[in-house]
C-alpha positions in Angstrom: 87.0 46.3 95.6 90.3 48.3 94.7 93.5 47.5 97.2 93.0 51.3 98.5 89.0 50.6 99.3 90.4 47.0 101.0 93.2 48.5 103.7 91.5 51.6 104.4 88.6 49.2 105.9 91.3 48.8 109.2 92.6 52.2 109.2 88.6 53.4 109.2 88.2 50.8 112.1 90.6 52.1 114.2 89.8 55.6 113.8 86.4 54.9 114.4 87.5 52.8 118.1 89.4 56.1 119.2 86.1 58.0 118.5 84.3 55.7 120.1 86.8 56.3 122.9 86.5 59.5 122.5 82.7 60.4 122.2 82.1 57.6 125.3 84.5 59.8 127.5 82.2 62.8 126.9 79.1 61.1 127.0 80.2 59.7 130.4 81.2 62.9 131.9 77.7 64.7 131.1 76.3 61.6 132.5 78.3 61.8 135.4 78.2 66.0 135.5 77.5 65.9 139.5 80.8 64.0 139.8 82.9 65.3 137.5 85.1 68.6 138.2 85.9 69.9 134.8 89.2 71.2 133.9 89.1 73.2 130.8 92.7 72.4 129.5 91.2 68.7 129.2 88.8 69.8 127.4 90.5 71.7 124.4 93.3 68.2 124.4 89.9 66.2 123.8 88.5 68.0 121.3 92.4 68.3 119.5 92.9 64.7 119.6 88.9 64.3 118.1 90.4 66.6 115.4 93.3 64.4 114.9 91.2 61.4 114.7 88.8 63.2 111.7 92.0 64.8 110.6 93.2 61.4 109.8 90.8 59.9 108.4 90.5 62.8 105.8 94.1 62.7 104.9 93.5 58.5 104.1 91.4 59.8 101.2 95.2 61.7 99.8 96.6 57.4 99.5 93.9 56.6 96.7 96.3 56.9 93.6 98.5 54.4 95.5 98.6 51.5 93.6 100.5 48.3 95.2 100.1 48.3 98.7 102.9 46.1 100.6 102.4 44.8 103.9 105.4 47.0 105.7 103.9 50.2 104.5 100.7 49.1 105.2 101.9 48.7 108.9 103.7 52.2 108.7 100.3 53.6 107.7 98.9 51.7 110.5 101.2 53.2 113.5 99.6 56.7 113.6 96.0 55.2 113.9 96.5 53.2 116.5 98.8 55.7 118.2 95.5 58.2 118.1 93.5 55.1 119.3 95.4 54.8 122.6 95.6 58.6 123.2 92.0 58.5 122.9 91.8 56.1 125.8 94.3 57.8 127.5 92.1 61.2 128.2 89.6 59.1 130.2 89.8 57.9 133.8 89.3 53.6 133.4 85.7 54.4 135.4 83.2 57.3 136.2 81.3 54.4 138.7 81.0 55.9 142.5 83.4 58.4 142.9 84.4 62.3 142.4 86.3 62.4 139.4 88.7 65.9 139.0 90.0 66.2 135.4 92.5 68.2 136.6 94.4 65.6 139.0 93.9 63.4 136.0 95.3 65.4 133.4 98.1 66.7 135.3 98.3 62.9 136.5 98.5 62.0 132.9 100.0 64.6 130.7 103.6 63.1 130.3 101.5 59.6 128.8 99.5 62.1 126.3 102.1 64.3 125.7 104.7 61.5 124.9 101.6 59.9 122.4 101.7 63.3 120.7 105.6 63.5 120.3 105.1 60.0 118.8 102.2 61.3 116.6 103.8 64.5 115.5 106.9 62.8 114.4 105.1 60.1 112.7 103.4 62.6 110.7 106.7 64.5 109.5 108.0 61.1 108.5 104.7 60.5 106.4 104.7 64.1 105.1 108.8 63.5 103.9 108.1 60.1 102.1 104.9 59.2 101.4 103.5 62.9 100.4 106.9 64.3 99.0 106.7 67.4 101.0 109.5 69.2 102.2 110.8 69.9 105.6 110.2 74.0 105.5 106.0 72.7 105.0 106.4 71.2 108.1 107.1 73.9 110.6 104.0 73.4 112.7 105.1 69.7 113.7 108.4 70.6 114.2 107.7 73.1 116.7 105.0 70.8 118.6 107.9 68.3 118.8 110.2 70.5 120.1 107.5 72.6 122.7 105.6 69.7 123.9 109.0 67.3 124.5 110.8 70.1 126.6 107.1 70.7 128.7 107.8 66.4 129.1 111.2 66.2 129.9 110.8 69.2 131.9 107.8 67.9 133.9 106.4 71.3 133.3 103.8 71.4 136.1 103.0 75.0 135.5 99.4 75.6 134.9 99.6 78.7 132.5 102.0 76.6 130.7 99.7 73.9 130.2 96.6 76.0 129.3 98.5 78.1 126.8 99.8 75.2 124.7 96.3 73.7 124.9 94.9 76.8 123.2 98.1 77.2 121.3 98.0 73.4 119.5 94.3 73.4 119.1 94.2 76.9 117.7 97.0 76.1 115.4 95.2 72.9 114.0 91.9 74.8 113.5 93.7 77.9 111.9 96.0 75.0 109.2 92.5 73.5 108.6 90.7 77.2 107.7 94.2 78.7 105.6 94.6 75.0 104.0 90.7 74.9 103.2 91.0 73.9 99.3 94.0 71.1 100.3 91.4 69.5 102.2 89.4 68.7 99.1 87.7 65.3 98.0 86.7 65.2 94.5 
C-alpha cells in the first residue's frame, strides 16, 4: 500500500459520513413527504454541498504524486473534509419523528451556521489551490467572490428571500458550469 492509498482511507471515510449525512437527510424527507414543507432554496444548497462532497473526493485523486506525507499537512488536508462533513449535518433538522417539519424556517433558521461553513470551505480551498496545487490567485476568481457574496449575505443577516434563492442558483450553477468548461481537468488516468 503506497502512503497516498494509506491517508486517503480517512479522507474517503469522512466524505463518505457527510454523504451518508447527506443521502439520510433526503431519504428521510421523502419518507416523511406528508410532513415535510419543502423549500426549494434548501434544496439546490443540498445538492451543492453533495457536489462538494464528490467534488472532493475527486480532487484527492490530483495528491497521488505526493510523495512524503507529514502529519501537519495531513491534518491541513483533513480540515476541508470534515468541514463538508458538518455542513452535511447542518442541512438536516436533528429529527423528522412526529412533527411538521418547514425547510424554510429551518434554513432561514440555519443559514448563518451553513453559510459561515462555506466561508470556511471556500477559503480553505484558495489556501489549497495557492500552496498545495501552485495555482495562482487570478484561477481563483470563483472562490473569491463566494467569500466575499456569501460573508456580506452573513454579516448582513440578509433575510431577503430573492437574495437567498438567487445565490442558491447562482453557487450551484457556477459549480456545475466550472465542472462542464473544466471537463478534461477533471480527468483520472
Amino acid at each position: 500500500m503506497s502512503a497516498f492509498e494509506y491517508v486517503t482511507v480517512l479522507i474517503s471515510i469522512v466524505l463518505s459520513l457527510g454523504i451518508t449525512q447527506i443521502l439520510t437527510g433526503v431519504a428521510g424527507i421523502i419518507k416523511k413527504a406528508h410532513k415535510v414543507t419543502l423549500y426549494w432554496p434548501h434544496v439546490l444548497w443540498v445538492l451543492f454541498v453533495l457536489l462538494l462532497h464528490i467534488q472532493e473526493w475527486w480532487i484527492t485523486y490530483e495528491l497521488k504524486g505526493h510523495q512524503s506525507w507529514k502529519l501537519p499537512f495531513f491534518l491541513f488536508i483533513m480540515i476541508y473534509p470534515i468541514n463538508l462533513f458538518v455542513m452535511a449535518r447542518l442541512l438536516f433538522p436533528d429529527k423528522l419523528k412526529g412533527k411538521i417539519i418547514d425547510l424554510k424556517q429551518f434554513y432561514f433558521k440555519n443559514y448563518k451556521k451553513l453559510f459561515f461553513l462555506l466561508i470556511l470551505s471556500a477559503i480553505l480551498s484558495v489556501i489549497f489551490n495557492l500552496t498545495v496545487l501552485k495555482m495562482a490567485i487570478s484561477d481563483q476568481i470563483l472562490q473569491l467572490l463566494l467569500i466575499a457574496i456569501i460573508s456580506f449575505i452573513t454579516i448582513k443577516e440578509t433575510t431577503s428571500e430573492w437574495i437567498h434563492k438567487a445565490v442558491a442558483i447562482v453557487v450551484l450553477l457556477s459549480l456545475i458550469v466550472s465542472i462542464i468548461i473544466e471537463w478534461n481537468v477533471w480527468l483520472i488516468e
